[in-house]
C-alpha positions as CSV (number, residue, x, y, z in Angstrom):
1,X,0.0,0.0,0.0
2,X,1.4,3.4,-0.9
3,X,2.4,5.6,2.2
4,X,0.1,9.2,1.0
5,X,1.5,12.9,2.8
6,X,-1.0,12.3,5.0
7,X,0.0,9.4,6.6
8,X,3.3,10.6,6.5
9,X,2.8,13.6,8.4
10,X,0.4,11.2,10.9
11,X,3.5,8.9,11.7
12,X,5.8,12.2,12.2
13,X,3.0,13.4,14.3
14,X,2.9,10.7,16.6
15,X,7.0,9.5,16.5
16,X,7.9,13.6,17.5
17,X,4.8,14.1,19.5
18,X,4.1,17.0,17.6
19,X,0.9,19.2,17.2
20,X,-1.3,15.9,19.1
21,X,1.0,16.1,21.6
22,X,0.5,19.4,21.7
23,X,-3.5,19.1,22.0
24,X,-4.1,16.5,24.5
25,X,-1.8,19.2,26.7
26,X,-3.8,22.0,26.0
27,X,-6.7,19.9,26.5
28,X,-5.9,18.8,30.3
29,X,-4.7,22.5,31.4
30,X,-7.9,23.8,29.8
31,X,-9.8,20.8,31.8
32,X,-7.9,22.0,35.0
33,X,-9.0,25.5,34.6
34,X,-12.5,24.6,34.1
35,X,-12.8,22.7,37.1
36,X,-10.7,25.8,39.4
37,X,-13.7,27.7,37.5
38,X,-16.1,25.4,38.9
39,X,-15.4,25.7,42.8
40,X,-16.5,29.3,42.7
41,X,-20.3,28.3,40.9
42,X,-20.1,25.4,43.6
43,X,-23.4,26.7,45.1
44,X,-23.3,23.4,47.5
45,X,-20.7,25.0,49.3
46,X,-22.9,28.0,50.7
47,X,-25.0,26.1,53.6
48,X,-21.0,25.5,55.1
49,X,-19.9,29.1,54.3
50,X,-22.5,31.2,56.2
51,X,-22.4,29.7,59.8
52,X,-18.6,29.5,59.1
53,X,-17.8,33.3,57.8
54,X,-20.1,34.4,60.6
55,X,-18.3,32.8,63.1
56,X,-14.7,34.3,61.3
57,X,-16.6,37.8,61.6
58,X,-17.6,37.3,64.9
59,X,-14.2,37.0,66.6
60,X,-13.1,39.5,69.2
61,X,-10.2,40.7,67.3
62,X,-10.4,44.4,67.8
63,X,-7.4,46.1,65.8
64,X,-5.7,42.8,65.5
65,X,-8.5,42.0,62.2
66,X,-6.6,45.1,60.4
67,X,-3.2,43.4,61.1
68,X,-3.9,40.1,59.9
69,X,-5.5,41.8,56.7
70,X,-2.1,43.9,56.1
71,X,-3.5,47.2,55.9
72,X,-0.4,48.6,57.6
73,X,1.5,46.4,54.9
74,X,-0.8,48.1,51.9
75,X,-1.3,44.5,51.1
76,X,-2.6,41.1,52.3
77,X,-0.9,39.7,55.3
78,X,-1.3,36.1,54.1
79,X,0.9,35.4,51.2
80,X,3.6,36.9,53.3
81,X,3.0,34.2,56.4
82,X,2.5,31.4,53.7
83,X,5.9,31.5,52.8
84,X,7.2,30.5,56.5
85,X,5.5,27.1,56.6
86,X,6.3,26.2,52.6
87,X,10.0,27.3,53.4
88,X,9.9,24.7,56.3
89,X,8.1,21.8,54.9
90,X,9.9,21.9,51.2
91,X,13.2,22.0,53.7
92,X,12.1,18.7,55.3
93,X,10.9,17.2,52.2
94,X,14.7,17.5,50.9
95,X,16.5,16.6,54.6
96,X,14.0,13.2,54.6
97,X,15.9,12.0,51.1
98,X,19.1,12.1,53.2
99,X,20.1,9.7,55.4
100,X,20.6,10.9,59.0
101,X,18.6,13.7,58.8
102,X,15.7,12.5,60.3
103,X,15.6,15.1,63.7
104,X,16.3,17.9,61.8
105,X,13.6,17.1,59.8
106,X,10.6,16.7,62.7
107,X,12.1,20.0,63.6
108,X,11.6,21.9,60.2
109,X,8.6,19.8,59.8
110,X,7.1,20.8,63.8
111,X,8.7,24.6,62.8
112,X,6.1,24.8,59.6
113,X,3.0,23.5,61.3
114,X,3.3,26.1,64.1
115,X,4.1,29.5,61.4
116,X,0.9,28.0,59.0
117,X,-1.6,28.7,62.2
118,X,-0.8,32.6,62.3
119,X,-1.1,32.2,58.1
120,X,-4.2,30.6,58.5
121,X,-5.7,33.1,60.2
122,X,-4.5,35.8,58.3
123,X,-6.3,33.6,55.1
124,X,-9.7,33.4,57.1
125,X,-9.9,36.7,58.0
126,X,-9.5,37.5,54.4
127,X,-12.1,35.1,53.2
128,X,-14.9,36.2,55.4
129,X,-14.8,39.7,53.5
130,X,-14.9,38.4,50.0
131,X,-17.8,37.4,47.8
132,X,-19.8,34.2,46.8
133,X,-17.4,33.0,44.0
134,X,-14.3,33.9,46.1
135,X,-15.8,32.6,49.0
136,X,-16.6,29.4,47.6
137,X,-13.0,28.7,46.4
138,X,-11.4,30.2,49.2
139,X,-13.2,27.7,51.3
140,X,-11.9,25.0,48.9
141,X,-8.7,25.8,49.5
142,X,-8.5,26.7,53.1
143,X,-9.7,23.2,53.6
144,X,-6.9,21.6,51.8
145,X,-4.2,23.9,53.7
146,X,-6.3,22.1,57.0
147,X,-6.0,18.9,55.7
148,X,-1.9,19.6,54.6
149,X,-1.3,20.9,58.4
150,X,-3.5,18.0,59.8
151,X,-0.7,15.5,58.0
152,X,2.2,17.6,58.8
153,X,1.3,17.3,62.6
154,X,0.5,13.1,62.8
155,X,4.1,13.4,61.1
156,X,5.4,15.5,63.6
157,X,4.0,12.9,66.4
158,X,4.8,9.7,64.3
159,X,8.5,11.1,64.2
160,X,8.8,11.6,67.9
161,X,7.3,7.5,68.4
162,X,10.3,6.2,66.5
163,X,7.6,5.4,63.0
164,X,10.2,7.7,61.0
165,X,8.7,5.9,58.0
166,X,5.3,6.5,58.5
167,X,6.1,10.3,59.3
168,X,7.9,10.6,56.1
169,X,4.9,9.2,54.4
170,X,2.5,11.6,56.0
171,X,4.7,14.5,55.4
172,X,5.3,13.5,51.6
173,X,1.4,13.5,51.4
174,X,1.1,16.8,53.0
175,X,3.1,18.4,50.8
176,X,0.7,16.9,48.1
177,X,-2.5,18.3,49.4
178,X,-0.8,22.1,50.2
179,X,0.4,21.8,46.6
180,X,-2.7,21.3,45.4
181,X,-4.3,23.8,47.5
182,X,-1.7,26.7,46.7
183,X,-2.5,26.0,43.1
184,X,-6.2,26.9,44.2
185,X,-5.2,29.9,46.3
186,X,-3.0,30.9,43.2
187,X,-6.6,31.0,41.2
188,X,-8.8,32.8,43.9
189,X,-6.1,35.5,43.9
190,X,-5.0,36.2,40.3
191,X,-7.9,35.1,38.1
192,X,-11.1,36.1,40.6
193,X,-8.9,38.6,41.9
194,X,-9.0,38.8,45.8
195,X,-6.4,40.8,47.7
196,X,-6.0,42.7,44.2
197,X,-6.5,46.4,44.1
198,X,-9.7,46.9,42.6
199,X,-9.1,51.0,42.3
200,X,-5.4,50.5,40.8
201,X,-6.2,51.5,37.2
202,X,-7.6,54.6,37.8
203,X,-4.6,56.5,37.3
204,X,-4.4,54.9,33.8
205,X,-7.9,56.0,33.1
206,X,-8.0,59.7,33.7
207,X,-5.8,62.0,31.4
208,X,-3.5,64.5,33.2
209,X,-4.6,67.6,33.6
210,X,-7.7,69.8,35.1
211,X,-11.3,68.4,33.8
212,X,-14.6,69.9,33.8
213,X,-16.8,68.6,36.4
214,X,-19.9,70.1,37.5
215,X,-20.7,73.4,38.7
216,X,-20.5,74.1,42.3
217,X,-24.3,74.6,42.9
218,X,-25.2,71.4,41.3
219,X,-23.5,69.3,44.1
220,X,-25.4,69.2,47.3
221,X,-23.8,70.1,50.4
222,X,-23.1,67.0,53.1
223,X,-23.8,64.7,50.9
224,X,-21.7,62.3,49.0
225,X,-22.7,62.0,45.5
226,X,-21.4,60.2,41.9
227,X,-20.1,61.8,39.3
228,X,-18.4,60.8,36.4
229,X,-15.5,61.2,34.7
230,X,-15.1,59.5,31.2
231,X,-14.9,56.0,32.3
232,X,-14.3,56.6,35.9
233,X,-16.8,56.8,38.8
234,X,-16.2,59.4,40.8
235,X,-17.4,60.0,44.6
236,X,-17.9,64.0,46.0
237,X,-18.6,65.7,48.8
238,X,-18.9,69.5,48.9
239,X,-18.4,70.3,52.8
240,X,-20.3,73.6,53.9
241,X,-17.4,75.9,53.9
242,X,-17.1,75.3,50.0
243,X,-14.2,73.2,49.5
244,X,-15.1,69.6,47.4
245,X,-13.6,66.1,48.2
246,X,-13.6,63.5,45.4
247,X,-12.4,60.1,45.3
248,X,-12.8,57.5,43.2
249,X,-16.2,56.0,44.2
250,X,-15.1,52.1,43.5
251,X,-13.8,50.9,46.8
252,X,-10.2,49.2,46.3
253,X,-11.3,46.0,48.5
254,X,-14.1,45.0,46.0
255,X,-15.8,47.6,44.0
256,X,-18.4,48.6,46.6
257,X,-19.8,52.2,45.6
258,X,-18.8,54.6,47.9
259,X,-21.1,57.5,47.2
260,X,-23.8,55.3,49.1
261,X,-22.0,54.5,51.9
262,X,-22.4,56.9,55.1
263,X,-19.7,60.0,55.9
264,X,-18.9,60.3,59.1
265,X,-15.6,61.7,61.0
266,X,-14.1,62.7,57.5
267,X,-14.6,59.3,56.3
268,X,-16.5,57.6,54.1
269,X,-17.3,54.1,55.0
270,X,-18.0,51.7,51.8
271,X,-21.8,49.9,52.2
272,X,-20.4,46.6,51.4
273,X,-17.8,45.6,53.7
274,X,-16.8,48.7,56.0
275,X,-13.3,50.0,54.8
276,X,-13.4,53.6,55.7
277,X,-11.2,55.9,54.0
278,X,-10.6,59.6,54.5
279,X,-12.3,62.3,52.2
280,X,-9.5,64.5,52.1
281,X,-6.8,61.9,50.7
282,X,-8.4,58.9,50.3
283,X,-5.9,57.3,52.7
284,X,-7.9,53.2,54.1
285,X,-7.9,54.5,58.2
286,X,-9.9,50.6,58.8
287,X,-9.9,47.3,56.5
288,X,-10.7,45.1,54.8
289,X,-9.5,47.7,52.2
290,X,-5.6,47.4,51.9
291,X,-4.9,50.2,49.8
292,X,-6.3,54.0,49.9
293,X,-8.4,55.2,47.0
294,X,-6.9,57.6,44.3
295,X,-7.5,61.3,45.4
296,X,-8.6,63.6,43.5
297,X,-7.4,67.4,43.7
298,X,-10.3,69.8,43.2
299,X,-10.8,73.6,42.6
300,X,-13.3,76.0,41.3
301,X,-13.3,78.3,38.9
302,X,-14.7,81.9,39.1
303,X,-17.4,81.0,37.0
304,X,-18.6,78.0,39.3
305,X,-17.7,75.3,37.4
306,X,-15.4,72.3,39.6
307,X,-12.1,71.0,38.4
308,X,-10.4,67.7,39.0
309,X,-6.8,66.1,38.6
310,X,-5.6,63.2,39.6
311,X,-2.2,63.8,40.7
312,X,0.3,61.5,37.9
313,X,-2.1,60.2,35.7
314,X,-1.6,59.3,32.6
């Protein structure tokens, strides 16, 4: 039988695992996206999630809550702690391949369970402030980072009972699951985005310069309103004395619109989640916000009208 181009470039194909190769690759990542995907329209989830985020919100934390969210940091707390626990167990995972190393490894491995509580916590009292879809993955995820720090610990006790075996075995499968479940936590924070900035492209969404934005009589006093300006929502407050305050109106923790939350103190506090940030600069003075919101400088003209800038955009 003749051998046509197209078998020919079917036996190349499959002896250089070429462009099917190729596709069944593509295939599985695109398979293990779909399913991260799926966790955050796992509705089955949300019986679990209210008793538990109530209970996270609940905690007498007082100005602790703002330190395990990193607001004094100007970003989450968590990815920071995570990297104490990884540090230790990786460490272990490597002395466990050597011979004699088997009590410095219970100490890195006891050393990592200890550092992921004060990550956990930091983790949890980010979750409780996000929404449904994060919520549902974060959950996901915090339970596999439970079930990795679970295993670390029986390894930590089987070590110290002479079954160095059996410790090594549940250590090896901890490092599994917290793989697994950084790979989630790698999803919930870069593709649905929590921790992010949410008000961060602002500056690359306003041109430099003054800009028309409504005449002075038009904005009601002591009272936050929205304006807009081009694509950006903008939130002001004209104080009795004249002067006008304007932020962005999209809070930087998750959107929330800040011209309906209440002004009090200065501060506007967003309707969704509480961050409070100052009128006059935008600085975040209480979380779960991270970062301020972009300030607008203001002035009027003599004919009424109210200018904005947004100090280096562009």
């Amino acid at each position: 039988m003749p051998t046509t181009p197209s078998t020919k470039a079917s036996e190349t194909t499959q002896t250089q695992g070429g462009p099917g190769q190729d596709g069944r690759l593509a295939g599985l990542f695109a398979a293990s996206v779909r399913a991260l995907d799926a966790l955050g329209e796992w509705d089955a989830l949300d019986p679990v999630i209210r008793p538990v985020r109530g209970a996270v919100r609940a905690l007498p934390l007082g100005r602790g809550r703002d330190v395990l969210r990193g607001r004094h940091l100007g970003h989450p707390l968590h990815p920071v702690l995570v990297q104490l626990p990884m540090g230790a167990w990786l460490s272990a995972a490597v002395l466990d391949a050597v011979p004699g190393s088997s009590r410095q490894s219970r100490l890195l491995v006891g050393v990592g369970v200890l550092a992921a509580l004060p990550a956990a916590w930091a983790g949890w009292t980010d979750w409780a402030e996000q929404h449904e879809q994060q919520l549902r993955t974060g959950l996901v995820h915090a339970v596999g980072n439970g079930t990795a720090i679970a295993l670390y610990a029986g390894s930590w006790v089987a070590r110290g009972r002479g079954r160095t075996g059996w410790g090594r075995v549940l250590a090896y499968g901890g490092l599994g699951v917290v793989g697994v479940a950084g790979a989630i936590g790698g999803h919930l924070a870069y593709r649905q985005a929590a921790g992010a900035n949410k008000s961060e492209p602002v500056p690359h969404l306003v041109d430099p310069g003054w800009h028309e934005l409504a005449p002075l009589t038009h904005l009601p006093t002591g009272e936050a309103v929205r304006r807009e300006l081009g694509e950006v929502p903008l939130l002001v407050f004209r104080h009795p004395d004249g002067r006008v305050d304007v932020l962005a109106d999209r809070c930087s923790h998750l959107s929330g619109p800040l011209s309906q939350g209440e002004v009090r103190d200065g501060c506007v506090e967003c309707p969704w989640h509480g961050s409070r940030f100052r009128l006059s600069d935008g600085w975040n003075v209480a979380g779960p916000a991270t970062a301020p919101q972009p300030s607008f400088s203001s002035r009027t003209r003599e004919d009424g009208m109210v200018e904005v800038r947004l100090p280096g955009a562009g």
